[in-house]
N, C-alpha and C positions, 0 to 999 in steps of 0.2 A: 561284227568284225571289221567292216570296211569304213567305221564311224573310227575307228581305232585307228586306224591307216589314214584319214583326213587328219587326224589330230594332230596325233605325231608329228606328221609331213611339216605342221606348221609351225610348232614347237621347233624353241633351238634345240640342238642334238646335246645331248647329255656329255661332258666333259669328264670321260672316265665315268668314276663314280655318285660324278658332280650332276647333279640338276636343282640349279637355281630356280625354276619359275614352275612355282605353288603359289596358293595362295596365305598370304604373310599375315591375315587375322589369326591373334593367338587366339581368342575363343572359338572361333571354330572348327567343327569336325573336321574338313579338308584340311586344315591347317597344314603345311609340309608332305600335302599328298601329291606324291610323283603320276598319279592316275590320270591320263587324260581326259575319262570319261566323266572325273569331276566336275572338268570345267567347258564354257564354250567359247569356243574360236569365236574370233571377232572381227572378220575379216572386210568394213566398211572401209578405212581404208590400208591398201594394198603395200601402202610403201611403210606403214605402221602398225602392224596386226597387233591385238590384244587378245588377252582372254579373259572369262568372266567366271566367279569361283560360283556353282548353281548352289553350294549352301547359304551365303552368307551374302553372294551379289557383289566382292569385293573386284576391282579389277586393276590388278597389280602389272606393272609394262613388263612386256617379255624383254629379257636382257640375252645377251651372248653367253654361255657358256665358257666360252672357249677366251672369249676377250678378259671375264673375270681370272679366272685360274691362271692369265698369262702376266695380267697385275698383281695376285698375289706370287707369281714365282718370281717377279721382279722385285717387289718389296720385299721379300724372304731374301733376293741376293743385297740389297744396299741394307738390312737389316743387321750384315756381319759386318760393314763397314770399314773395305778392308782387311779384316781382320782373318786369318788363315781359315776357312770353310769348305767343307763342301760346293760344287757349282754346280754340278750333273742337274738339271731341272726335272728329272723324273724319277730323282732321288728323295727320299723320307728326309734326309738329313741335311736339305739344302741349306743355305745358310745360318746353320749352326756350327758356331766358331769350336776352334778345338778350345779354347783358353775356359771357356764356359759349362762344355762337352766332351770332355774328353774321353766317357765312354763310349762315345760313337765312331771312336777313331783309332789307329795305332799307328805309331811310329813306325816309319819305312825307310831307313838309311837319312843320306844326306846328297844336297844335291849342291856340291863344292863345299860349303860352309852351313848352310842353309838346311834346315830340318826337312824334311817329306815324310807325308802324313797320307795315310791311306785308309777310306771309308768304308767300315763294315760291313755297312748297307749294299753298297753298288760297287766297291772294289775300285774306285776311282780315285788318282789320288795327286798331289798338288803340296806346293810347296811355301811356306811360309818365308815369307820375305823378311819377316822383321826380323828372322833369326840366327842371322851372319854375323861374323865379328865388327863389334863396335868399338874401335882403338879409344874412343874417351867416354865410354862407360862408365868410369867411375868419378870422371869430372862429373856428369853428369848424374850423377846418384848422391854426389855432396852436395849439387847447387840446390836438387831438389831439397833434400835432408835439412840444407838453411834455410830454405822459403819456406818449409812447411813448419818450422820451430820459430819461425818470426824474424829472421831476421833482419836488418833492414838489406838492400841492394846493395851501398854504397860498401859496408861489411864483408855481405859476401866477396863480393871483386879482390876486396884486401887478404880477403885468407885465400883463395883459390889464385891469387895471382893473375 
């Protein structure tokens, strides 16, 4: 029991449901074992502890926890680009755009012009910017409609004025 209690102690703390640091040989038994008792602390030196997997001898760096999961909820926020999501960071449905997702979300009123969007998941809710009045919408829906049909530039300018 007290081999259990050194281990741990050395091990980074599990992030939620997250523990990163097993050992990462797919052919071996340990493979993805959260078990302390798998492996040995390797505590030569102190400002860099390692451990060692006793099936396989494999020794993989202990990483942070807590630093990974804070990179992937950052990269989950710039992954909606913008784009109206979710933000809550201990939310399922962090950035996932509503445009993409829209079962994740329901419409909440309007917030002046602008749509508000509120999360099934965690009840949080936020408002999309893109979705105000746009007075040259439709200029902007024929420049596109010529550019994407070929036309040349000099053209479009002559019809759109």
């Amino acid at each position: 029991m007290m081999t259990n209690q050194k281990h741990s102690a050395t091990l980074p703390p599990a992030s939620g449901h997250w523990q990163l640091n097993h050992c990462k040989t797919v052919h071996c038994q340990n493979f993805g074992s959260r078990n302390p008792d798998d492996y040995i602390i390797q505590r030569t030196n102190p400002n860099r502890p390692a451990f060692i997997c006793k099936e396989c001898g494999a020794f993989p760096p202990l990483i942070s926890n807590q630093n990974v999961i804070a990179e992937w909820r950052y990269l989950k926020l710039q992954q909606s680009n913008g784009l109206p999501a979710c933000s809550n960071l201990d939310c399922d449905n962090l950035g996932l755009p509503v445009l993409t997702h829209r079962h994740l979300y329901h419409a909440f009123g309007y917030s002046g012009d602008r749509q508000r969007y509120r999360c099934k998941s965690c009840q949080a809710t936020f408002v999309d910017r893109w979705s105000g009045f746009n007075p040259k919408h439709q200029v902007q829906q024929k420049l596109l409609a010529l550019l994407f049909t070929g036309h040349p530039i000099r053209d479009i300018c002559r019809r759109l004025g």
